[in-house]
KOLGUGU-61437 format. One record per atom (N, C-alpha, C): residue number from 1; residue in one letter; y negated, x negated, z negated. Coordinates in steps of 0.001 Angstrom, whole numbers, always signed. Last residue first. Example, Ala and Ser with C-alpha at 12.3 -4.5 7.8 and 13.67 -1.06 7.14 Angstrom:
num  residu  y  x  z
2  s  +2250  -12850  -7080
2  s  +1060  -13670  -7140
2  s  -30  -12900  -7870
1  a  +5690  -13190  -7800
1  a  +4500  -12300  -7800
1  a  +3300  -13200  -7800
***
This chain:
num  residu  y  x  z
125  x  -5317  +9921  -13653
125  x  -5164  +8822  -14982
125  x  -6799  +8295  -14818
124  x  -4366  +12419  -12157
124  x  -4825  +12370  -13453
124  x  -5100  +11264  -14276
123  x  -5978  +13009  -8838
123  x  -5231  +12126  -9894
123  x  -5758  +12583  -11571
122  x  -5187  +15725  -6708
122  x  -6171  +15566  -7576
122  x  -5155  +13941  -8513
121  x  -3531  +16865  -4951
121  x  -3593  +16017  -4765
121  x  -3957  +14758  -6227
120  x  -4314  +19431  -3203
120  x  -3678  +19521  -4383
120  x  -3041  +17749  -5295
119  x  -4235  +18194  -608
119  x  -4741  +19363  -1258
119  x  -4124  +19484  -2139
118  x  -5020  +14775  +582
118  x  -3751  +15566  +242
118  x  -4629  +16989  -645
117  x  -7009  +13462  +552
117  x  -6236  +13154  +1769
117  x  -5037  +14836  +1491
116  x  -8642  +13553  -2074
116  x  -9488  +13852  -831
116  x  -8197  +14154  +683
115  x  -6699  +12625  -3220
115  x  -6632  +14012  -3554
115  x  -7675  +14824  -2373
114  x  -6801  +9917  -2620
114  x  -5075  +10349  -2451
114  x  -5266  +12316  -2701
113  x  -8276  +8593  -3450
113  x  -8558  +9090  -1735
113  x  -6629  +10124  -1652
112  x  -7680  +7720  -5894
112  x  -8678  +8959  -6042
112  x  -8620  +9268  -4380
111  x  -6115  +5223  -5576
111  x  -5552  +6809  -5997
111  x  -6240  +7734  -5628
110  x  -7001  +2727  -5214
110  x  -7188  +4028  -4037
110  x  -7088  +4993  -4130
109  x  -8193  +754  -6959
109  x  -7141  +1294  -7133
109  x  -8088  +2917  -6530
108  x  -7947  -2910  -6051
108  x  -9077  -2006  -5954
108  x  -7592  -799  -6192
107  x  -6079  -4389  -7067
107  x  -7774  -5467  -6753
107  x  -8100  -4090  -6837
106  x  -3520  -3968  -9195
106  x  -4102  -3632  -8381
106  x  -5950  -3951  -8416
105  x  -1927  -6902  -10577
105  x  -2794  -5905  -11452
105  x  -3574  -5512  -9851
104  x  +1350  -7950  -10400
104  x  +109  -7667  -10111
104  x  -567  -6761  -10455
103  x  +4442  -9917  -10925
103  x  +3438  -8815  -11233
103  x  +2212  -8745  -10837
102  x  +6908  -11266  -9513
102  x  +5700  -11161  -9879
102  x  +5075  -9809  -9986
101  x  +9965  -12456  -10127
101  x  +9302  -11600  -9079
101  x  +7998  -11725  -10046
100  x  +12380  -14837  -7751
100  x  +11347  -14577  -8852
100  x  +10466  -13411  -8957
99  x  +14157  -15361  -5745
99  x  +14807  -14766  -7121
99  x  +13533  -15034  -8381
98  x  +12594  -15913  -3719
98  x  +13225  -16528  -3718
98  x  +13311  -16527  -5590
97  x  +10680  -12488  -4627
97  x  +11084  -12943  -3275
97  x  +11201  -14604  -4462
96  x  +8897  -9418  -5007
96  x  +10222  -10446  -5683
96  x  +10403  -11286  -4104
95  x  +5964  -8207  -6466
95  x  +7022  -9147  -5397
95  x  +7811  -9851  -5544
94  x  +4579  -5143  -7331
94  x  +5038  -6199  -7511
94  x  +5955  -7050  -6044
93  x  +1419  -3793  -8636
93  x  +2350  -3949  -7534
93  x  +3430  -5012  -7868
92  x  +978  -912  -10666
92  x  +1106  -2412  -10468
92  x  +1742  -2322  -9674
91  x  -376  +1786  -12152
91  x  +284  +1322  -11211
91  x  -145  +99  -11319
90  x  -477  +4423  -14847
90  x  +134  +2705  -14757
90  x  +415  +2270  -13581
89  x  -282  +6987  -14269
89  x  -1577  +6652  -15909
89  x  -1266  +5229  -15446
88  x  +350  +9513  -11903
88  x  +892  +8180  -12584
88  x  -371  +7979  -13357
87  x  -782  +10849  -9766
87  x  -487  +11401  -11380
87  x  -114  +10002  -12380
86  x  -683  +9488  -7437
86  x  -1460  +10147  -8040
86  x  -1741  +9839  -9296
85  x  +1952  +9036  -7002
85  x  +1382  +7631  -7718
85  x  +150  +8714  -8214
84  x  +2871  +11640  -6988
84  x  +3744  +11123  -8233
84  x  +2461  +9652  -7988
83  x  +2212  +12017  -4175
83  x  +1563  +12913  -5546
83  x  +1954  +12304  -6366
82  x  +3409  +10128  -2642
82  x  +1480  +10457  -2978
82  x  +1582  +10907  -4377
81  x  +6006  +11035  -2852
81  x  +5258  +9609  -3652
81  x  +4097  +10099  -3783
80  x  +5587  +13670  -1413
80  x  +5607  +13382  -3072
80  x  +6009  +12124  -3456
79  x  +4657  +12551  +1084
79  x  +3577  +13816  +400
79  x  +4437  +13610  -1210
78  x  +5499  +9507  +2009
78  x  +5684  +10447  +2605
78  x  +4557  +11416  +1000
77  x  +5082  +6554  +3702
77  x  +5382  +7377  +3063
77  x  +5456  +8607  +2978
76  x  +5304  +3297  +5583
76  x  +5189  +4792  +5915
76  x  +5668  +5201  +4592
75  x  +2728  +1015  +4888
75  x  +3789  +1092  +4626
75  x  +4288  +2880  +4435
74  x  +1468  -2041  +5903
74  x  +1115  -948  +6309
74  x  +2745  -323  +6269
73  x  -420  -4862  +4976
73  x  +798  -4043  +4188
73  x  +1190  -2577  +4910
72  x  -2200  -7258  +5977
72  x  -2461  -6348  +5775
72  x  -193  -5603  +5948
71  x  -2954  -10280  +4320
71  x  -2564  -10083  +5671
71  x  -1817  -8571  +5397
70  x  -5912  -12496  +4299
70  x  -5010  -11601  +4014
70  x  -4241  -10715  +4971
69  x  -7535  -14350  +4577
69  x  -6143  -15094  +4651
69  x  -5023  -13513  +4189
68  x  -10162  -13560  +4744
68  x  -9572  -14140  +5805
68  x  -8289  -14119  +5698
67  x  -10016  -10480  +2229
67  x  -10324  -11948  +2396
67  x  -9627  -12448  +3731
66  x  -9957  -8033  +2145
66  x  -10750  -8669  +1473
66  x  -10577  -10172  +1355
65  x  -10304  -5784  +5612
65  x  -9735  -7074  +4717
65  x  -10675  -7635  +3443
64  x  -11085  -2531  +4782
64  x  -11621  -3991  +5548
64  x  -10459  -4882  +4514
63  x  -9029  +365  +5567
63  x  -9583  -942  +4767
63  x  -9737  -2054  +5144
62  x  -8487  +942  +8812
62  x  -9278  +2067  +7750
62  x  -9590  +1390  +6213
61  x  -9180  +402  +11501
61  x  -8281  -539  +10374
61  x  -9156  +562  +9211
60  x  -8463  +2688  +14134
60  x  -9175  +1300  +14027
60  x  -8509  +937  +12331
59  x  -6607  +3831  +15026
59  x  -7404  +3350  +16215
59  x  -8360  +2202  +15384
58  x  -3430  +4007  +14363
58  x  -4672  +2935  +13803
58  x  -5451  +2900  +14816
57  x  -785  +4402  +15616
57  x  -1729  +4726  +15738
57  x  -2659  +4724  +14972
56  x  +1093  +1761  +15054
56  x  +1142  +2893  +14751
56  x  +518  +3980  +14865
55  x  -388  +91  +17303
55  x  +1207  +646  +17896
55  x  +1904  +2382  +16201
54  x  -2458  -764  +15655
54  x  -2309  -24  +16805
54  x  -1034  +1230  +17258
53  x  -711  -2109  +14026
53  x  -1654  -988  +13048
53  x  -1865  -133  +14778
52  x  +2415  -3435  +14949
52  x  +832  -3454  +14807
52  x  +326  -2366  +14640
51  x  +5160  -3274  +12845
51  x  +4482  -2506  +14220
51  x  +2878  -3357  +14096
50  x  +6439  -3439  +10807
50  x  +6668  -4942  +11534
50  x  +5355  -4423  +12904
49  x  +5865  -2289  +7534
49  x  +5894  -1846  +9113
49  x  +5569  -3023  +9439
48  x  +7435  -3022  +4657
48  x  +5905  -2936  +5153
48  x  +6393  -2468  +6905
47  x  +8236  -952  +2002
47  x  +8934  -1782  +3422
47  x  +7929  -1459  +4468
46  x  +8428  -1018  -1052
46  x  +7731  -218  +230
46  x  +8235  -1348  +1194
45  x  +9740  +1297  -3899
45  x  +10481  -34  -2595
45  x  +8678  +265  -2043
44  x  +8791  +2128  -6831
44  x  +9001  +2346  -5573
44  x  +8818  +1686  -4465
43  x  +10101  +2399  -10269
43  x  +9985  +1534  -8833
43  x  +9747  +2121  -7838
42  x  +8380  +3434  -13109
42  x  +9054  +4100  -11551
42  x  +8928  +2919  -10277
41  x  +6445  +2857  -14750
41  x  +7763  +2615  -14979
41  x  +8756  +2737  -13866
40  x  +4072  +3963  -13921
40  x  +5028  +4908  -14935
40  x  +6120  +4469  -14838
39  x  +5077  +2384  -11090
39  x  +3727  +3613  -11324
39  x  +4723  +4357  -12189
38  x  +5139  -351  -9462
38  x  +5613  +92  -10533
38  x  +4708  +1370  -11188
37  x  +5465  -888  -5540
37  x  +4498  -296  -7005
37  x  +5443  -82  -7638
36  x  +6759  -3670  -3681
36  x  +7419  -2341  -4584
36  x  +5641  -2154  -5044
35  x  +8152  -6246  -1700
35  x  +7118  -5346  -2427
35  x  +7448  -3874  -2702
34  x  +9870  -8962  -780
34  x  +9959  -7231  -1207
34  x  +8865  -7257  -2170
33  x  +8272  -11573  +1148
33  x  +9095  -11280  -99
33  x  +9533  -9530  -30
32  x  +5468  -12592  +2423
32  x  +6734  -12683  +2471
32  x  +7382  -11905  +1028
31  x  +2939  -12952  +2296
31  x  +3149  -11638  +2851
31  x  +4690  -11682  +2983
30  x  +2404  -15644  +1889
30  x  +1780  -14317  +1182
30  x  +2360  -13282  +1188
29  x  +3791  -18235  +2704
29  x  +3923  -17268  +3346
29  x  +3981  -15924  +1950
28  x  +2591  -20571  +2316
28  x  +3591  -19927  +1481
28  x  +4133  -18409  +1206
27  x  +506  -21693  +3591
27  x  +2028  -21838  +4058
27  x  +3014  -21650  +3223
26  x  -2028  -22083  +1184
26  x  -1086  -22577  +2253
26  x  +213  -22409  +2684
25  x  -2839  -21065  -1491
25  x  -1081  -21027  -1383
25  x  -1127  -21169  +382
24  x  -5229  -20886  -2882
24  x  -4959  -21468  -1929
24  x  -3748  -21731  -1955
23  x  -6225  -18233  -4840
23  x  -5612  -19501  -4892
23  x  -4839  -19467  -3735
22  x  -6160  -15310  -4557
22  x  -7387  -15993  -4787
22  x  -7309  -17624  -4556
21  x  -4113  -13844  -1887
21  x  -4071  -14609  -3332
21  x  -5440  -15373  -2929
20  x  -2691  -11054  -804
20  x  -3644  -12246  -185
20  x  -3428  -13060  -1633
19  x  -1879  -8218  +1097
19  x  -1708  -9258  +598
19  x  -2410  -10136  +712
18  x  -3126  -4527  +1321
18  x  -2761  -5943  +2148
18  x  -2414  -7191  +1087
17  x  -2738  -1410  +2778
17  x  -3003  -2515  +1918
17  x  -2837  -3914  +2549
16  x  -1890  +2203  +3020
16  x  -1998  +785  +3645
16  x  -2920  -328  +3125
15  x  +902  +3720  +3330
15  x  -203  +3172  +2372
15  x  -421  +2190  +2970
14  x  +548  +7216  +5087
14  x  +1069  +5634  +4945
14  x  +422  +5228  +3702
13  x  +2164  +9877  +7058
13  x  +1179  +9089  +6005
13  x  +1739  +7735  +5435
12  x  +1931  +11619  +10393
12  x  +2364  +10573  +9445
12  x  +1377  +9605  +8021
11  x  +1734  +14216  +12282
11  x  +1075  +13727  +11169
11  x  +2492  +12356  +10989
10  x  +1243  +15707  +15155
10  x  +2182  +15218  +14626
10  x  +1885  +14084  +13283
9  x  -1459  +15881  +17000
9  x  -521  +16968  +15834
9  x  +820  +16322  +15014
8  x  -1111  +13438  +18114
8  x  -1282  +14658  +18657
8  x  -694  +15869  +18108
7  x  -1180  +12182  +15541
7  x  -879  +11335  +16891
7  x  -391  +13063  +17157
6  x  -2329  +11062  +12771
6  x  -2599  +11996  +13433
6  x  -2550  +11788  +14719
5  x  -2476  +9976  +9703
5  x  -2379  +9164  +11160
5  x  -1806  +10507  +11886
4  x  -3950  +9244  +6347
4  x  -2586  +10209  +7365
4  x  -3101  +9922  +9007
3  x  -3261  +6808  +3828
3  x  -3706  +7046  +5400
3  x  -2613  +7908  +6012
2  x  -4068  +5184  +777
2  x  -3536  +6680  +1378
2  x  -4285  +6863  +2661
1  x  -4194  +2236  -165
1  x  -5001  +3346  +277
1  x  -4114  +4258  +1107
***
């Protein structure tokens, strides 16, 4: 989900998400590894923020967790990723971590807050 964060005029936009698995992976640390979207074939890194959602200015959590064990992705971007996942027809997330990587089929797909957040914005897929 597309979040602009507004700290006294001074804008920053993010995506912010979260990790979790339906299957009980105990102590296999969810939230570990490199995460990327694949949108149209197009890698794009995201390098989650170590900050608390506070400390970025988050007065409060703008997606509810969808499950206890998840553990939330909060990752600075900037106005043309937005637009390029926008437009994209194919996003998946993925995670590479101890030389395997995985694919994922996005739980809920945010794009459409991406044209409400941004003017000109609009998604095409």
């Amino acid at each position: 989900m597309p979040v602009d964060v507004n700290r006294g005029g001074h804008h920053t936009l993010y995506l912010y998400g979260y990790s979790w698995s339906t299957i009980d992976k105990r102590g296999t640390g969810e939230a570990t590894g490199k995460f990327a979207l694949l949108a149209d074939g197009r890698p794009i890194d995201l390098i989650p923020s170590s900050a608390k959602p506070h400390d970025l200015g988050f007065g409060e959590t703008p997606l509810a967790p969808p499950a206890r064990s998840a553990t939330p992705l909060i990752v600075a971007t900037n106005r043309e990723v937005l637009l390029f996942l926008a437009q994209s027809r194919d996003v998946r997330a993925l995670r590479s971590r101890g030389g395997l990587d995985e694919r994922f089929d996005l739980w809920e797909d945010g794009r459409s807050a991406i044209g409400e957040l941004l003017p000109g914005g609009g998604a095409r897929h």
